[in-house]
C-alpha positions in Angstrom: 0.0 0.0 0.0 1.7 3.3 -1.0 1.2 6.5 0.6 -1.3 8.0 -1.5 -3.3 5.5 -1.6 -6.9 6.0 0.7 -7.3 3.3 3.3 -10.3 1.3 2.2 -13.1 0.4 4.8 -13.0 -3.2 4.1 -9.1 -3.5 5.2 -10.1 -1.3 8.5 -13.1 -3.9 9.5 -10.7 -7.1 8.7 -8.0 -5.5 11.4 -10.8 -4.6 13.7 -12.9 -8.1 13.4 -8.4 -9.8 13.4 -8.0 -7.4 17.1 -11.4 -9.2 18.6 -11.3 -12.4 17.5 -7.3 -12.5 19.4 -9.1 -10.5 22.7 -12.4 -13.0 22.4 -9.3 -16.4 22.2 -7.5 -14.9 25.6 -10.7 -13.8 27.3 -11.5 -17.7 26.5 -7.8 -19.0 27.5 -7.8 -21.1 31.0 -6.7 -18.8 33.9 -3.1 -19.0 35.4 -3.3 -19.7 39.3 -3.0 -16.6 41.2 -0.4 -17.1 43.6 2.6 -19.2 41.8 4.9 -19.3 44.7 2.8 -22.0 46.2 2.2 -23.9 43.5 3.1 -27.8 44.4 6.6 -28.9 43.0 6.4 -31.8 41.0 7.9 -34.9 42.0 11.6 -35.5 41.6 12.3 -31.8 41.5 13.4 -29.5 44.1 12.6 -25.9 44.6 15.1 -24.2 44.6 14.8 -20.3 46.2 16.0 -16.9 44.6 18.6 -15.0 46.6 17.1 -12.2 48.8 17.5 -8.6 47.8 20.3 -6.5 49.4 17.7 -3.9 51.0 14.9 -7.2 52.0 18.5 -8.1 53.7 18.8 -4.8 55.6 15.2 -4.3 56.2 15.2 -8.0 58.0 18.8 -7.4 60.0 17.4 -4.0 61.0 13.7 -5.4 61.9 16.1 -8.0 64.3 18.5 -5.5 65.6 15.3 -3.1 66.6 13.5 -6.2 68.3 16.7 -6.9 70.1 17.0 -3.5 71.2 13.4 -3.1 72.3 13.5 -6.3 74.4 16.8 -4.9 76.4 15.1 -1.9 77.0 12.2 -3.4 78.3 14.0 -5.6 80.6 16.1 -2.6 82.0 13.2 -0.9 82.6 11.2 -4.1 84.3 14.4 -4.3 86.6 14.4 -0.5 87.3 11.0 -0.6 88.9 11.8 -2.8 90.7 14.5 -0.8 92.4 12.5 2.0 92.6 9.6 -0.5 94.3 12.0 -2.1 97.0 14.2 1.7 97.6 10.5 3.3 98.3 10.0 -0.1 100.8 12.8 0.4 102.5 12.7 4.2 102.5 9.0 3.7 103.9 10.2 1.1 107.0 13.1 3.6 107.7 10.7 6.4 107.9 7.9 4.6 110.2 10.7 3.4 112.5 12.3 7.1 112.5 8.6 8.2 113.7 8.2 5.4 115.9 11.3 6.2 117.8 10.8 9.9 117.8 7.4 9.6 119.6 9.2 7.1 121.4 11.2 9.5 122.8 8.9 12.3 123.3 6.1 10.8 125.4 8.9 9.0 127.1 11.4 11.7 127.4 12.6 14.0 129.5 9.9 17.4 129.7 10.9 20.9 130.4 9.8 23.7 131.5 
């Protein structure tokens, strides 16, 4: 077909009716399973699987360095409580036997006047 030439409606409806009868065959076509990953290995064949990206690597190491971090932390502050808990017991027992003594001593002791 040279360039002059006018396109002819019967080659434009034979590309058209070509483009539907290839869209109506893969509408047709048997659908692929969604998730391949899981799809069962045949017998005698092992799966064998990809190397992980460099930054799935970091992201992972990170994500385990962070947990590690957040567990210490938690721990130290668990123990820390209970420092605070048994210094405010002790405090509290000093205290009541400070007041004890002191009213101890002044009902007991000496009066002036």
């Amino acid at each position: 077909m040279s360039k002059n030439q006018p396109i002819r409606f019967l080659q434009v409806a034979t590309a058209a009716s070509a483009g539907l009868l290839c869209a109506a065959a893969f509408a047709q076509a048997p659908a692929m399973p969604a998730d391949n990953a899981n799809a069962a290995v045949p017998p005698g064949m092992t799966q064998v699987e990809p190397p992980k990206d460099p930054l799935v690597q970091r992201r992972e190491a990170n994500k385990q360095a962070s947990d590690e971090y957040n567990a210490t932390r938690k721990a130290a502050k668990r123990e820390y409580k209970q420092d605070v808990k048994s210094a405010k017991q002790v405090r509290s027992a000093e205290k009541k036997a400070n007041d004890a003594a002191a009213r101890q001593e002044l009902s007991g002791g000496s009066t002036r006047n």
